[in-house]
N, C-alpha and C positions, 0 to 999 in steps of 0.2 A: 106422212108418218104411217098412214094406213096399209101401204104399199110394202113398210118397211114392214108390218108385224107379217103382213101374209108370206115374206120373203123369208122369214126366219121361220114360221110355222108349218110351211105348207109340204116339207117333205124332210127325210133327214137328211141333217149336214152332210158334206162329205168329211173324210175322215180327217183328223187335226185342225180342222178349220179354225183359225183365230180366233179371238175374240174381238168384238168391233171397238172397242177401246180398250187403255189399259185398267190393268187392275190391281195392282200392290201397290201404287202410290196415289192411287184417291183417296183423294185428304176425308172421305167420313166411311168410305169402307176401311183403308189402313186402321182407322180407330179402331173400329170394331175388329178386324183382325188380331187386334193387339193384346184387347178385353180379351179374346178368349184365346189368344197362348197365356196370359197369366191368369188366369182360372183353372186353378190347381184338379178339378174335377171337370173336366168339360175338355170332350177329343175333337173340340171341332178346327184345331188349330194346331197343338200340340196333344199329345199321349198325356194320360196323368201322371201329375209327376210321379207316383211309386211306382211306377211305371218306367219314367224315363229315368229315375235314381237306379234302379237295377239295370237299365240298358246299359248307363253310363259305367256301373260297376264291372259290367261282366266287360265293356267291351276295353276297361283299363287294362282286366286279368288277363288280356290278349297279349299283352308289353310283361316282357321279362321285366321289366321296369321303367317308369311311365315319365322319371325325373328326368327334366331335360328333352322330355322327345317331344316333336313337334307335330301336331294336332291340326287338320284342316275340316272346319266344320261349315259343310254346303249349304244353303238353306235354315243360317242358323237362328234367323225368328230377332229374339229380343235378347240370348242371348243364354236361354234357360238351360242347352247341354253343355255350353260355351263354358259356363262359370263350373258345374259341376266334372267337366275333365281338364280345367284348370286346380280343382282343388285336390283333382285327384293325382297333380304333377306334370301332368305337361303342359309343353308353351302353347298357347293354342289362338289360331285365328280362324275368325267368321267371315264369313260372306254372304249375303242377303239383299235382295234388291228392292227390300222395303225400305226407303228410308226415316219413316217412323221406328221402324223393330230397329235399324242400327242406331238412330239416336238413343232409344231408350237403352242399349245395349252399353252404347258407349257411357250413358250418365251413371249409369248403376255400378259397371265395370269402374269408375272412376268413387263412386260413391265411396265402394265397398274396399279401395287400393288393389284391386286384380289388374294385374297386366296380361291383357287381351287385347290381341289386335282386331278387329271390326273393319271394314270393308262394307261402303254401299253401293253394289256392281251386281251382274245377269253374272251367275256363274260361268254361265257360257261361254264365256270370256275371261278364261283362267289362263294363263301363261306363266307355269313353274316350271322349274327341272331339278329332280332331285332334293327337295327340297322338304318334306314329311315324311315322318313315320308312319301315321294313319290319315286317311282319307275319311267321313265319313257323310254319304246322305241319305238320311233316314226318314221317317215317316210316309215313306210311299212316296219317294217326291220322284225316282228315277221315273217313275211310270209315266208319268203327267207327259213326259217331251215326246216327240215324235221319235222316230227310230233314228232320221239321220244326226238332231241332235244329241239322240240319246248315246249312239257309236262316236261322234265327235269329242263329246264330254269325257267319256271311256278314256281316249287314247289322250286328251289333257292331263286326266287323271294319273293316268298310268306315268307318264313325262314327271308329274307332282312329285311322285312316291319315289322315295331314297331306295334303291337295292332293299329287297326283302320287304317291302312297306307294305303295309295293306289298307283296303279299299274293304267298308262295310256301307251296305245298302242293303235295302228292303224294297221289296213290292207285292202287293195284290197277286191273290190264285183265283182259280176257278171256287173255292170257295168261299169269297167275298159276294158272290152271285149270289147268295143263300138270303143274307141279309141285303141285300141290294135289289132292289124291284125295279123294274122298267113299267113307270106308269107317268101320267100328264094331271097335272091340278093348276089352277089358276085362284089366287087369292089376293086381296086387296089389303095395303097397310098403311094407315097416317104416317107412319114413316119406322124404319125399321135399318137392316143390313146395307141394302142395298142404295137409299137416299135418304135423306132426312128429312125430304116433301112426300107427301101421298103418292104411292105408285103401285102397280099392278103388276104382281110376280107371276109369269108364264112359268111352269117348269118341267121341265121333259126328260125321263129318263129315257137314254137309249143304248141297247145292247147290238155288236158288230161280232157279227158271229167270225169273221174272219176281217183283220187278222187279230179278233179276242181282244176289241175296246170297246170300254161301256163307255157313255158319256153324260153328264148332267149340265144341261144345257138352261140358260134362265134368261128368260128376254124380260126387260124391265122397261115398264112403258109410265113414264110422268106425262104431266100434263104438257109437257113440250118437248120432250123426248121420248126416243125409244132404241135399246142398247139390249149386247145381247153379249153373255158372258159362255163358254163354251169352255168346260171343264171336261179334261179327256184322262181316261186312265189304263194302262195295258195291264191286263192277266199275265201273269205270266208262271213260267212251271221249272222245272228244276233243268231240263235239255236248253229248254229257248234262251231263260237268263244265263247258261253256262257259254251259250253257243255265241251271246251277242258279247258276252268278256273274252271271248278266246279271239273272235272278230278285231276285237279293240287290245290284242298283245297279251292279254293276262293267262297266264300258266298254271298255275292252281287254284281250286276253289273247295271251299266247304261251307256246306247247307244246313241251316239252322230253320226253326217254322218263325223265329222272330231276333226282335234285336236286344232277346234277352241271354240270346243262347239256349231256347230249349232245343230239345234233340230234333232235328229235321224227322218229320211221319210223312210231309206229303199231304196233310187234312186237316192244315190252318189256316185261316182263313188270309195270314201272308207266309212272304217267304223271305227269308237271311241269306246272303251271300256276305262270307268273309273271303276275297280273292287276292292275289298277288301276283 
């Protein structure tokens, strides 16, 4: 085990480098994933919801009319924008590869009589044609993949979307760096996120000046293990994400600073792309 911390610690990752196990469906981190998409004040899983009720508003006002049209929500959690562009008239299906957040999606969705379809599958493994009005993956999640699956997903997408359909995502700028430090702390927990036994969180921020990924990296050592979670995310600016949609067939785009539709400045700390 000793061999394994110096092996994670002693220099940085290369770039995308997995994570040494998985991590959406362990059964006491998913909980805790879960806890905080529905904690209505707390971003560390989802945006607050006044937050995501005006995402979901503005990105209805995008549809001449929203009855009837069909909705594909990538990375859709537990089900929280799911249900809100359901009631705002479209058909809408999720996909998530938690399957804690699609159970809970699906029990709610049925609680509450919403017909939502739910899906627990890697997006990356999407095979539609023509088949949505909108597309949407939001909360920064494009950035997280590496570029080939990121162009891969693009051109799924685009296969997804009916004639004239659009594709809304968001990503991270150079001014997320502002609030984002690249520093190392080590602290110890009876049990917390990461295990429900006592373990020792390493955790490393690291900035890639090229090609512009920061990463947060957390090696988690128990008393009989040790694992190491490697969280990657891309900068990106208004040429780069226009150039990797145009890579992946899409023809038009317009820039927003978020996924509420305020006016693209170029000085938010993300960025909106609505494309087609």
């Amino acid at each position: 085990m000793y061999k394994k911390i110096l092996d994670y610690v002693k220099e940085k990752p290369s770039v995308y480098l997995p994570n040494t196990i998985p991590f959406w469906d362990d059964e006491h981190i998913s909980q805790h994933m879960l806890d905080a998409h529905l904690n209505p004040e707390f971003e560390g899983a989802s945006r607050r919801y006044a937050f995501i009720r005006q995402s979901v508003q503005w990105i209805s006002g995008l549809c001449m009319d929203t009855k009837n049209k069909e909705l594909l929500d990538l990375g859709c959690g537990p089900g929280i924008y799911a249900e809100l562009f359901h009631e705002s008239g479209f058909r809408v299906t999720g996909i998530d590869f938690s399957k804690r957040s699609i159970n809970y999606a699906e029990q709610n969705a049925k609680k509450f009589h919403k017909k939502i379809t739910y899906y627990y599958q890697n997006y990356l493994n999407i095979c539609y044609e023509n088949q949505f009005d909108v597309v949407t993956l939001i909360y920064c999640d494009f950035g997280v993949l590496n570029p080939k699956d990121r162009y891969e997903l693009l051109c799924k997408i685009r296969h997804a979307l009916k004639p004239g359909g659009l594709l809304i995502l968001d990503g991270f700028t150079e001014a997320q760096l502002a609030v984002w430090r690249e520093n190392e702390t080590i602290q110890y927990y009876h049990s917390g996120f990461w295990s429900p036994i006592p373990y020792a969180c390493l955790q490393r921020n690291m900035y890639y000046q090229e090609p512009k990924v920061f990463l947060e990296q957390y090696v988690i050592i128990t008393e009989n293990e040790c694992n190491c979670y490697n969280m990657w995310n891309q900068i990106f600016c208004k040429d780069t994400l226009l150039e990797e949609l145009k890579q992946a067939g899409f023809c038009q785009a317009e820039f927003f600073d978020d996924v509420c539709g305020n006016p693209f400045t170029g000085t938010a700390n993300t960025i909106c792309v609505v494309a087609s």
